[in-house]
C-alpha positions in Angstrom: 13.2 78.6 147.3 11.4 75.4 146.9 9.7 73.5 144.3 5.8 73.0 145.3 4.9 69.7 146.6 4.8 68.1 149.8 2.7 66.9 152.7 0.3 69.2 154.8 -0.2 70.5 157.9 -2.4 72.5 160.2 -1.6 76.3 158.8 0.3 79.2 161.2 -1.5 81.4 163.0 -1.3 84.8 162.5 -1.5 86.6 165.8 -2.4 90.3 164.9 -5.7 91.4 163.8 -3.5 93.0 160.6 -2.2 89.4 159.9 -4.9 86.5 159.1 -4.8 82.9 157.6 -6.7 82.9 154.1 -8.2 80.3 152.2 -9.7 79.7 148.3 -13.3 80.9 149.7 -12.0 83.8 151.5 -9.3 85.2 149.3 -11.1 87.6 147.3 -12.7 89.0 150.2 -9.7 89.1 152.2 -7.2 89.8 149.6 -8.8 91.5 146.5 -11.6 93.2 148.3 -9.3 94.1 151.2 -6.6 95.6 149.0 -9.2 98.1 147.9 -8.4 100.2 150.9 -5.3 99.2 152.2 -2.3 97.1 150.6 -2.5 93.1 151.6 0.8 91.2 151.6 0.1 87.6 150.8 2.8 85.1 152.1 2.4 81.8 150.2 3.7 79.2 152.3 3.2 75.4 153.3 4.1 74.0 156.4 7.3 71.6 154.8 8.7 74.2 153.2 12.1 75.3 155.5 12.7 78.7 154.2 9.1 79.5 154.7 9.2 79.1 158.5 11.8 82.1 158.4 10.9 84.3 155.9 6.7 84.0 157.5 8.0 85.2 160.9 10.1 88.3 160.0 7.5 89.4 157.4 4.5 88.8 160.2 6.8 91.5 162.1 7.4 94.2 159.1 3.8 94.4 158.6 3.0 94.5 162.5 5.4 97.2 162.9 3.6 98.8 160.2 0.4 99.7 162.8 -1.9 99.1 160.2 -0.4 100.7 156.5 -1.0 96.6 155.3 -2.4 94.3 155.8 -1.1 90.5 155.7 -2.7 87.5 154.0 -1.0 83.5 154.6 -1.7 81.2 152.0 -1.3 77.1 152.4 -0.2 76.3 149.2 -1.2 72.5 150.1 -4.8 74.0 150.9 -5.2 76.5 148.2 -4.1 75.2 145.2 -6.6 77.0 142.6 -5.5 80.0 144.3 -1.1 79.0 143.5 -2.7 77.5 140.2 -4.4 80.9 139.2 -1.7 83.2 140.2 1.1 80.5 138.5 3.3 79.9 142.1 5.3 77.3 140.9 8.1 77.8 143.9 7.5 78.7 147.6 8.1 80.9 149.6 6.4 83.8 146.9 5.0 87.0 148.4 2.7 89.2 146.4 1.2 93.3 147.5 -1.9 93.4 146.3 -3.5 97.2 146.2 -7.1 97.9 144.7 -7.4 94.2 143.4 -4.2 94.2 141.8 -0.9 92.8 142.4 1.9 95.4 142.7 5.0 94.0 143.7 6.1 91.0 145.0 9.8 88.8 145.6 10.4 84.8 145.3 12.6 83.3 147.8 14.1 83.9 151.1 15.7 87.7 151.6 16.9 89.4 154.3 14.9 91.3 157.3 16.0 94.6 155.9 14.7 93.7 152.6 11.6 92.9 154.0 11.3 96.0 156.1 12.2 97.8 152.8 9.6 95.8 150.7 6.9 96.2 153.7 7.5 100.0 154.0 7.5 100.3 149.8 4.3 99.1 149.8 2.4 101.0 152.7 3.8 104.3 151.2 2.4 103.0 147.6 -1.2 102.6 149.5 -0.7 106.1 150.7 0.5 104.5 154.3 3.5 105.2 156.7 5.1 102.7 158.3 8.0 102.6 160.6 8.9 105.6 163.0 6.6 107.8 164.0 7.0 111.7 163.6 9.5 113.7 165.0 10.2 117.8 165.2 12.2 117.5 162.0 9.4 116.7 159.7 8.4 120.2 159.4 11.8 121.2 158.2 12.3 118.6 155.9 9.1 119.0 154.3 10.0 123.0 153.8 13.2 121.7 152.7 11.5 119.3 150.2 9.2 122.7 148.6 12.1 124.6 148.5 13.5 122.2 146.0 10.4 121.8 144.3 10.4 125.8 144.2 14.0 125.5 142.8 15.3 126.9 146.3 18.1 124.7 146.3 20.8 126.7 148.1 18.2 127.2 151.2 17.0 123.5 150.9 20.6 122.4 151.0 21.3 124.2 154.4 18.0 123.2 155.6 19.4 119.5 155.2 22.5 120.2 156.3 20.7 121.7 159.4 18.5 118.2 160.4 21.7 116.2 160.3 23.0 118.4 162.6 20.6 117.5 164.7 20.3 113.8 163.6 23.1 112.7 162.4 21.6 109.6 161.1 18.2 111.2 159.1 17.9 109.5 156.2 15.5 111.8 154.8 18.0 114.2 155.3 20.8 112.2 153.9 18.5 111.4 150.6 17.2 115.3 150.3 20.9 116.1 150.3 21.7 113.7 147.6 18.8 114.8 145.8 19.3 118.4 145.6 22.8 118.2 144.8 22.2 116.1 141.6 19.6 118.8 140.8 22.7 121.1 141.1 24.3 119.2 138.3 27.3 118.0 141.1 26.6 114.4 141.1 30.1 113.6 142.4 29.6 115.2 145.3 26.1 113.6 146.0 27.8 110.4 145.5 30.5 111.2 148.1 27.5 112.5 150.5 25.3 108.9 150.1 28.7 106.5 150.6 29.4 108.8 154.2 25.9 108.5 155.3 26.4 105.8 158.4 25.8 102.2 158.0 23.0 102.1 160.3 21.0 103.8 157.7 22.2 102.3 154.5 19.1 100.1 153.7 16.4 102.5 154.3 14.3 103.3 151.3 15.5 106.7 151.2 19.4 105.9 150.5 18.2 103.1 148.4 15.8 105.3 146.5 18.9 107.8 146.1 21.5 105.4 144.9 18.8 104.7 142.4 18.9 108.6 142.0 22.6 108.1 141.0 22.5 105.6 139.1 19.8 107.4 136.5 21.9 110.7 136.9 25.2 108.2 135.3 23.0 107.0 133.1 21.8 110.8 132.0 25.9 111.6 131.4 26.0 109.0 128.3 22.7 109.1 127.2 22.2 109.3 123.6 20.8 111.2 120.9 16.8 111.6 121.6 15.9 111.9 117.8 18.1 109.9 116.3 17.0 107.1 119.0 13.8 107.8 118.3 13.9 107.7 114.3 15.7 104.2 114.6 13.0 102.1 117.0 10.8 103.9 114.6 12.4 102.3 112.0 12.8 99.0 113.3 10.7 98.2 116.8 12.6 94.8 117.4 15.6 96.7 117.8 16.0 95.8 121.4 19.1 98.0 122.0 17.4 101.2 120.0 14.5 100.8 121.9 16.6 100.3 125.2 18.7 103.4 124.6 16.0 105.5 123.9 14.3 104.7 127.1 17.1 105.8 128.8 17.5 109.5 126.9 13.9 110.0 127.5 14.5 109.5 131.2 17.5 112.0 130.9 15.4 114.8 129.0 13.0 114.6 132.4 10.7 112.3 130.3 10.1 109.6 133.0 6.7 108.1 131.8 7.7 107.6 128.4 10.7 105.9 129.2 8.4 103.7 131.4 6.5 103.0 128.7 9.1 102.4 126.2 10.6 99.7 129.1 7.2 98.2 129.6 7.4 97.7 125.6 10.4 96.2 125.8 10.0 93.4 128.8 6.4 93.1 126.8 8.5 92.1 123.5 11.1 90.1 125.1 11.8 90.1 129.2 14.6 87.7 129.1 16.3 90.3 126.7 20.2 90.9 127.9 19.7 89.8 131.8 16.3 91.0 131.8 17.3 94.8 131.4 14.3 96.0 131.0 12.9 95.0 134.3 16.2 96.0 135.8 16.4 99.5 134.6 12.6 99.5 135.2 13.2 99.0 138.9 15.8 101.7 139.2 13.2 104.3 138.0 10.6 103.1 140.5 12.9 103.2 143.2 14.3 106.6 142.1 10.7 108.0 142.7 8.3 108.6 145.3 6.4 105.1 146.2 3.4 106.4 145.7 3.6 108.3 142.1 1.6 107.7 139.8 4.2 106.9 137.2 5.3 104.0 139.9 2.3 102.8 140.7 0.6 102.2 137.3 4.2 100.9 136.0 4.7 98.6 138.7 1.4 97.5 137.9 1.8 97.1 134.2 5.0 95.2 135.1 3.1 92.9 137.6 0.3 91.9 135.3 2.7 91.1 132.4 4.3 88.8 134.9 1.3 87.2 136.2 -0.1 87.2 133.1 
């Protein structure tokens, strides 16, 4: 990550009708007013920046691969600089999603490819999108599988699983449905055991990152406190960071997701450097616990994002 500043250049091109160089007079058009039907990643870059010409390429490839769930938007820092100035990029490379003229997630600095496959796909799904692979003969049996466990089938959604990876041995939906239903059986052990076999090859897709996230809440759920006493003592005192922290996380353990949102959102609102920044932290995990496009992970992530920007 560098510090802005620098000479200039003649921007990249963008070479895909999803992918487009954007300047001050076209960025609400092409950004804002885009976003309002489809998710627009915009890569703020400037032609000395290093890390920038690696990070522009592989991201230019996530969202082509993406056949159209988003869009992509390259900003020239050196040529835009109301536009960095407005939305406070002090360091380069920054990537925002915007979706319906609002930022909803973003990342500073260089990652890897898989992150940014991750971060691409997490933000077509959140714009009601799919990227990635197209459909297969499983998808009808995994979505069965998936109403079964809304129904509370979860014996005959675990063998329906069970079933796909017979087939494909490497489905993550599979893999995460598994994971899923056994922690809904109360055997988180097991689910745990299930996500560390799942093969390699596999391990960064949002599904088996969404279910280690899955996990992680269930742990959390095993040492959660008292509701009501939590309750009575950020009622008491609201600056009690740790009350107030606590008593997000027993809300999310009693199935109480949004509140606990809410009571994180608080918290980062009243201080987000607080212990390492738990609030964003534990904030994350629920997001990626849950579908990319619910509506308790979309409105939160964009809560978070304009308390950030802000």
């Amino acid at each position: 990550m560098i510090e802005l500043g620098g000479s200039q250049s003649q921007p990249q091109g963008g070479g895909s009708e999803h992918i487009k160089d954007v300047s001050e007079m076209t960025f609400m058009q092409d950004v804002v007013e885009a976003s309002q039907q489809v998710p627009v990643i915009v890569d703020f870059w400037a032609p000395w920046c290093g890390p920038c010409k690696t990070l522009g390429p592989m991201l230019e490839d996530a969202v082509k691969a993406a056949n159209g769930a988003v869009k992509m938007a390259k900003v020239n820092v050196d040529e835009a600089q109301q536009i960095a100035a407005q939305l406070r990029i002090q360091s380069i490379p920054t990537v925002y999603a915007f979706y319906q003229g609002q930022p909803i997630d973003g990342f500073q600095g260089a990652v890897s490819q898989s992150e940014i496959k991750a971060f691409v796909d997490r933000v077509a799904q959140q714009g009601g999108g799919a990227a990635g692979d197209s459909s297969n003969g499983l998808d009808d049996a995994l979505a069965a599988a998936e109403e079964m466990r809304e129904a509370g089938q979860t014996d005959d959604a675990l063998q329906i699983y069970q079933a796909v990876l017979g087939e494909d041995e490497k489905n993550p939906r599979a893999y995460a449905g598994i994971v899923a239903t056994l922690i809904e059986m109360g055997d988180v052990d097991k689910a745990e055991a299930v996500l560390n076999g799942a093969p390699a090859e596999i391990a960064t897709t949002p599904e088996l990152e969404a279910a280690h996230a899955q996990i992680a809440l269930a742990r959390q759920a095993e040492n959660a406190g008292p509701l009501a006493d939590l309750q009575t003592k950020v009622e008491a005192d609201p600056s009690d960071h740790q009350a107030r922290y606590d008593y997000a996380l027993a809300l999310q353990a009693a199935g109480r997701t949004e509140e606990a949102v809410d009571q994180l959102l608080e918290l980062f609102r009243r201080d987000r450097t607080w212990n390492d920044e738990a609030a964003k932290t534990q904030l994350f995990t629920v997001f990626d616990a849950l579908k990319p496009n619910d509506p308790i992970v979309l409105n939160g992530r964009r809560k978070l994002s304009s308390m950030i920007f802000a």
